[in-house]
N, C-alpha and C positions, 0 to 999 in steps of 0.2 A: 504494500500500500504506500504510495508515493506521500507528503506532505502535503500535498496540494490538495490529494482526494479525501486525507483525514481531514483538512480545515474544510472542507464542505459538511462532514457529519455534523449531526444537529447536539451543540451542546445540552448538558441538562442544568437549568438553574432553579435550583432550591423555592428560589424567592416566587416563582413563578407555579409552581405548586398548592395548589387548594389543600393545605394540611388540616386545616379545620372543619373541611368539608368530610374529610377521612377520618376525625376523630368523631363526629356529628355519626356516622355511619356503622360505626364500631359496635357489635355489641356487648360491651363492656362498658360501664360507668366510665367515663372523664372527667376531674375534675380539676381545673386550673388554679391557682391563688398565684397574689404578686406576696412581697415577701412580710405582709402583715396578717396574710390569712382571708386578702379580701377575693372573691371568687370572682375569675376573670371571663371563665368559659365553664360548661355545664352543659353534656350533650344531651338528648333525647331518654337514651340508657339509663343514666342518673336519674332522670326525672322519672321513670319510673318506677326507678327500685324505690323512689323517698318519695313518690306520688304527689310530687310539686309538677312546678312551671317555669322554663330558664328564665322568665321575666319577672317571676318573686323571687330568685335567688342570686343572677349577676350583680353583684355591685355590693353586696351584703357579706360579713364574714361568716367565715365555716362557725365559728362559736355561736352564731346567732340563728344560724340555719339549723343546727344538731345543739343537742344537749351534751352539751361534751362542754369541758373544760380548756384551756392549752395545755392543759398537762395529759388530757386524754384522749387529745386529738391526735390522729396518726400527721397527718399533714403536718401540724403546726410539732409535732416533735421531729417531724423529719428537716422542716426547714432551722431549727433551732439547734440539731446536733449533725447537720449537713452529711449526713448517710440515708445512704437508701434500704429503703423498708418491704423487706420481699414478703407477699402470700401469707400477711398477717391476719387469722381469724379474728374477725371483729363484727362487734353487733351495738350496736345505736341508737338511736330514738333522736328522730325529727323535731322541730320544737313543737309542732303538731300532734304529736306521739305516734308518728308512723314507725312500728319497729322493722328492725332488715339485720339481717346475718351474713355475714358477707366476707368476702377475700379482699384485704385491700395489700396493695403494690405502693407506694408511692417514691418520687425519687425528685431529687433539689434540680431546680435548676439555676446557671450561672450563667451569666453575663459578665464578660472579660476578669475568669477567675471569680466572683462575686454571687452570691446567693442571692438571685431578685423574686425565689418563688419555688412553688412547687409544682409537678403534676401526678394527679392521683387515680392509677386501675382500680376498679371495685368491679366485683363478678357476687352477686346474689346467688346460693348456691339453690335455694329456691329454683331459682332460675335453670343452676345448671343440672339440676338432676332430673330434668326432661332435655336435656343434652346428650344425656350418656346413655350411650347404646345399647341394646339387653344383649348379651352373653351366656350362652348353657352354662359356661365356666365361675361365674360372676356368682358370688355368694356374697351372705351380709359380712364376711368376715374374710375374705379374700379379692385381690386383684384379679382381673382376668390373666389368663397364663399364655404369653407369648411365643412365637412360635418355636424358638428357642431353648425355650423350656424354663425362660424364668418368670416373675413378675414385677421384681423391684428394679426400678433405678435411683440413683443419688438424689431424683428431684421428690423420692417418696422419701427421704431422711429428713428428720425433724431434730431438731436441736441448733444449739447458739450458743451455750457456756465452752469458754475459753478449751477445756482439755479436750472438749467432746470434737470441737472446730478443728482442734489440732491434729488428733488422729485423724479424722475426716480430712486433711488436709495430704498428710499422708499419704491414705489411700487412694486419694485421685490422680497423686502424680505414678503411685505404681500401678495404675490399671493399665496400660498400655505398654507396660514392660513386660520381657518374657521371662522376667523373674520371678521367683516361688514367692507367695506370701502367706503368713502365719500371722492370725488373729489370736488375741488371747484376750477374752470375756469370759466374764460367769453367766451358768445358763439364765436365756431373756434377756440377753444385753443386744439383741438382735445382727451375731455373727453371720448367719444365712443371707440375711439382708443387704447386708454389707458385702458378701460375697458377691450375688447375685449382680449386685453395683459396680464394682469392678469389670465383671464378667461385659456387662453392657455399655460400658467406656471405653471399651477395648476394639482394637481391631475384628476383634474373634469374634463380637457380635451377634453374628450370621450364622455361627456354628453354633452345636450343641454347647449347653451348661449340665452337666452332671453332679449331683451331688447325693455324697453316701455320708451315715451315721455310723461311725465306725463302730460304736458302743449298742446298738442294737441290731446286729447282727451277729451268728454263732462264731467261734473262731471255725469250724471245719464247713463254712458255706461260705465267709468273708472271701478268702484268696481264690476258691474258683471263682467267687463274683467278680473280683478284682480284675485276673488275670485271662481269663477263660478253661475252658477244657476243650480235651483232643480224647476223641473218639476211642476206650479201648482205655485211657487211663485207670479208670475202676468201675465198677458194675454198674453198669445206668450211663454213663458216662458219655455224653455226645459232643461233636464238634460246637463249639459256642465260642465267641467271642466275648472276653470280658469287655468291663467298662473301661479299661485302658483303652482300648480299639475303639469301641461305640463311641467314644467323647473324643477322639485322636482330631486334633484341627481347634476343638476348643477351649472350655474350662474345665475341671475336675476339682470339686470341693469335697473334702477329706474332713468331714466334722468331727471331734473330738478324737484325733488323731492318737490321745495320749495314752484311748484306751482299746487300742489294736494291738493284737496280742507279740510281742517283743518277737518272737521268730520271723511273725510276717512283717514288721519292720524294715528286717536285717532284707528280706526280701525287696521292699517296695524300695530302699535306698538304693540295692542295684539296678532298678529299673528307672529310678530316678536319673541316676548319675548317668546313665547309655542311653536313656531315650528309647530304652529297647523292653520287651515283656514278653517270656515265655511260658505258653498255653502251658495246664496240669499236663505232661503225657506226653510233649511233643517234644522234638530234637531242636527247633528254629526260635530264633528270634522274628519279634515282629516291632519294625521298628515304628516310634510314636510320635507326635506333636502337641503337647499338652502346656495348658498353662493349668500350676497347682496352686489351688487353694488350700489352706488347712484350717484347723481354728483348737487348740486346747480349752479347757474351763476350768483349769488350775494355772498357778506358776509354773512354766515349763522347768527350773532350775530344782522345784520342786519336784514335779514330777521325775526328772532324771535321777535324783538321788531317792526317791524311792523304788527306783527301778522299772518306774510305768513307759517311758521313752528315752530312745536312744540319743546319746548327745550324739551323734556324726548323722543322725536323723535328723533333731534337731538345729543344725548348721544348715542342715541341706536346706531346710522348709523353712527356715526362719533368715531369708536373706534378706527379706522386707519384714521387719516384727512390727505389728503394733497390738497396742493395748487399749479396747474398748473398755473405758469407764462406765462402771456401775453405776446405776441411779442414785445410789445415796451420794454420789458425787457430783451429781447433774445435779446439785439442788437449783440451778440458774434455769434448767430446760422441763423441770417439772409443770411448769403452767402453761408453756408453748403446746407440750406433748400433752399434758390433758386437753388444751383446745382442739387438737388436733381429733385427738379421738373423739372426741363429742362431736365434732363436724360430723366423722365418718361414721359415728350411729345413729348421729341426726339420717342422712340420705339412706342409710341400710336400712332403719326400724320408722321412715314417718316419723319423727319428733320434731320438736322445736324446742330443746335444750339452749337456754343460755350460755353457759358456765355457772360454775358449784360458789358456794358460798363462802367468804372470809373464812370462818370456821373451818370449813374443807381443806380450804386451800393449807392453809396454817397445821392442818394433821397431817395434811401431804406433805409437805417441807420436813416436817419431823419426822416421818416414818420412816424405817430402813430399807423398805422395797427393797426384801430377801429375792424375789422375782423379776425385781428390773422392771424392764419399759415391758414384757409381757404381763407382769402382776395389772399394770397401772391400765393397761389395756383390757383388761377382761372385768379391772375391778368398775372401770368405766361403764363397758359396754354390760355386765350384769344388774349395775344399776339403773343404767337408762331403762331396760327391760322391766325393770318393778315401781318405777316411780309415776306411775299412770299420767297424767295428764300435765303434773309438773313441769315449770321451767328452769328453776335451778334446783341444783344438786346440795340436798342438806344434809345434814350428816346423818338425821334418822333414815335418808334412804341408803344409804351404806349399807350394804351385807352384813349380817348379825355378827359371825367369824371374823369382818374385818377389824369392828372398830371394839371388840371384846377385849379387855383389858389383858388376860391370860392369853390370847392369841399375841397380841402386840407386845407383849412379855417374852413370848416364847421365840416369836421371830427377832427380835433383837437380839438374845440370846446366841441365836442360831448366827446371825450377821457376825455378833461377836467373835466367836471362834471361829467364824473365817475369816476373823482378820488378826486371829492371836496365830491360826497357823500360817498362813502367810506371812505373816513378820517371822514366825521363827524360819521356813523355808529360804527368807532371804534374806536373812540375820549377816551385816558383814564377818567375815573372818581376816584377823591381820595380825593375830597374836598368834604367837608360838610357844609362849611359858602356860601352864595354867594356871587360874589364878588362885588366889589364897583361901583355904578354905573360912568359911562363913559360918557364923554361930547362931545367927539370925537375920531377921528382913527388917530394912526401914517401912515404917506404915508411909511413909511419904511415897514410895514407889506406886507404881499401875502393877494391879494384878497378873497381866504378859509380862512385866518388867521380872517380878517376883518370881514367879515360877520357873523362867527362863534361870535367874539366878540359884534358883534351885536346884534344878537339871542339869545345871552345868557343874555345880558343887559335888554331887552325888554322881556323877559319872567321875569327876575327879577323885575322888575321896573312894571310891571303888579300889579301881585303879592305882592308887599306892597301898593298898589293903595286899593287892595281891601283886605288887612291884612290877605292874606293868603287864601282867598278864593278862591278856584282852575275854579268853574263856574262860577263866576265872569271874575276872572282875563281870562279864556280860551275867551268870550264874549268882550271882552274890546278888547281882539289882534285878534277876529275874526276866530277861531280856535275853533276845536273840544276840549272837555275835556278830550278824550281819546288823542288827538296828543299834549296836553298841560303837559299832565302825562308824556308822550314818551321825552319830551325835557327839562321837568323837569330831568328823568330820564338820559338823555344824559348829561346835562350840573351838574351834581350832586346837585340839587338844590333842599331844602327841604323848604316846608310850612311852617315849623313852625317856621323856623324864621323869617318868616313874621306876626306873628299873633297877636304880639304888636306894630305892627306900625300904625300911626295914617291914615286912611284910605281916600280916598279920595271918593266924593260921584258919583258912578257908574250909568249907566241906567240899569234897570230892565232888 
């Protein structure tokens, strides 16, 4: 194309575009303000979901139009901390008292660097749930299932607190590498989800998504399932390809990897490192293309010293690690996620749910959600199901089991000790002497602090009992030699400086 014949193409100028005409047209709520909150533009859309007139509303502020506050206004919070506000469930009242449940979007705008306003998406879900399409697949309690075989993507994650953002952040830059990645959450921290997310970021896309629970399945059906069989291997026995082959091209998610039984590890790590997997029964490799997922629900550091997973396993799987926080640490994403779900049994069950009451909310923040964002999800969706005609959530509609005193007792508890054994699973070690034995505890310590000092004392204090002798001393605290090794190994405590002490006389 010569220059002569580009400068005849027809430039395109901005300025000469009916953009208002295209916002007027949308259907999606528009809402404009300059940077006081006064409403500039207000298309058709809007006027329906707040069953006004753009000619009672241009020229008047958002605070006078809605019952809101500036402090409870998405607009004017957005023009005031100059970020944009994605797909925030929100619901309102007109100064008229028209109510509306809605998604709003909103995002600043500037003029030369300068914030002179806002403009703001609102989708009434009213609205969009004669949008959505029927599906055989489509339950009150699921996505439709894609043809891939997944149904989440990144844009179905919820959350906003700082740690949760940061794994999240993580995870998106490794979905498009062909590097292995390992999740590590406690069950309902939604690992699968997060899988699934990657899988659908990914080039791979268009390929199968597989995913197996390595913990409910047998160990003697797992590695045929895995691998395949050849015909003539053992009785019954037919050519099949395993899921290695079936999913070859796309993703493979490996759910709670830690509890596949240690032989078939030793297994899956060679076919990891060759890219190769040979059928039960056959002479040949078959070689693979896989992107691995995995996901433990313990500390992997733990799990290898108690012998559930292999560390040259976990190197292989854990080249990308991250760590899905638990809800009791999301206390920042607690009331986004409860909106959330209430949206999604609003349109599943016909409700018109607000959100839950101060009170609620205030239990929610407190509780341990031993369950995660699945507890908070069912505890949701059981209650909308009992709260008849209700529009906010109080606490007498709660499940009887949730909000019982000996329930919430017993789950904090339960929270507790799994966070007394994880701290001892990841207790640093740096010392080499042991240390002095103890006559007593300070009351000033934490109960983990105490005990830890206990078990460290009484493995030590073994141990010069019988100068160093590990079967001895394992015998004397009533303990394996193999869990005597393990807390040696924990508390950094070595044998041999025990082996000149003067011993004390043991039973055989």
């Amino acid at each position: 194309m010569t220059r002569e014949s580009f400068s005849r193409k027809p430039r395109l100028d901005l300025t000469e575009i009916d953009i208002f005409g295209i916002l007027s047209a949308l259907d999606e709520g528009i809402i404009i303000t300059d940077i006081k909150g006064r409403i500039l533009f207000y298309n058709d859309t809007q006027a329906r979901i707040d069953e006004l007139t753009p000619e009672k509303v241009v020229g008047r502020r958002v605070t006078e139009i809605y019952r809101l506050s500036a402090q409870e206004s998405m607009i004017m919070k957005c023009i005031e901390t100059g970020q944009p506000i994605l797909n925030h469930l929100f619901f309102y009242r007109t100064h008229l008292g028209k109510e509306a449940n809605t998604i709003h979007s909103v995002f600043p705008l500037y003029r030369s660097a300068v914030i002179v306003g806002a403009i703001c998406f609102v989708k009434d879900y009213n609205m969009l749930e004669h949008t959505i399409t029927a599906s055989s697949d489509l339950t009150p309690h699921k996505k439709p299932l894609l043809k891939n075989g997944t149904r989440y993507k990144f844009s179905d994650i919820v959350g906003k607190d700082e740690t949760f953002m940061r794994a999240l952040k993580i995870i998106r830059l490794s979905s498009d590498s062909p590097s292995p990645v390992m999740l590590y959450g406690e069950t309902g921290t939604g690992k699968e989800l997060f899988a699934q997310s990657i899988h659908n970021a990914s080039s791979r896309h268009d390929c199968p998504f597989v995913g197996i629970n390595c913990a409910a399945i047998p160990e003697n059906l797992l590695e045929a399932l895995l691998f395949g069989t050849e015909r003539g291997a053992f009785t019954g026995a037919m050519d099949k390809a395993g899921i290695f082959e079936q999913s070859s091209g796309g993703t493979l998610f490996l759910d709670e990897i830690n509890s596949m039984p240690i032989n078939l590890q030793a297994k899956l790590l060679r076919a990891l490192q060759e890219m190769k997997v040979r059928r039960i029964g056959a002479a040949d490799d078959i070689e693979i293309d896989l992107k691995i997922i995995s996901s433990v629900n313990i500390d992997p550091h733990q799990a290898i010293k108690e012998g559930r997973l292999r560390m040259d396993l976990f190197y292989r799987l854990g080249v990308v690690f991250v760590r899905i926080p638990p809800l009791r640490e999301r206390k920042d994403g607690i009331e986004s996620l409860t909106r959330h779900f209430i949206y999604k049994n609003n349109l599943a069950l016909n409700k018109q749910v607000k959100g839950v009451s101060n009170e609620v909310m205030a239990f929610f923040q407190s509780y341990q959600w031993p369950g995660n964002v699945r507890e908070l999800e069912h505890i949701i969706e059981g209650t909308m199901n009992m709260m008849g005609g209700a529009q906010t959530i109080e606490a007498h509609h709660l499940p009887i089991h949730f909000i019982h005193p000996d329930f919430r007792r017993l789950t904090a508890e339960n929270s507790a000790v799994s966070r007394l054994i994880s701290q001892h699973a990841t207790a640093e070690v740096g010392r080499f002497l042991p240390p002095a034995p103890r006559t007593g505890f300070s009351m000033s310590a934490s109960l983990p602090e105490t005990q830890k000092n206990q078990e460290r004392d009484m493995v030590s204090q073994a141990l010069r009992d019988s100068g160093g002798n590990v079967s001895r001393a394992a015998r004397s605290l009533g303990i394996s030699r193999q869990l005597l090794h393990y807390k040696m190994k924990k508390y950094a405590i070595d044998r041999k400086q025990f082996t000149d002490s003067p011993r004390k006389t043991l039973p055989l």
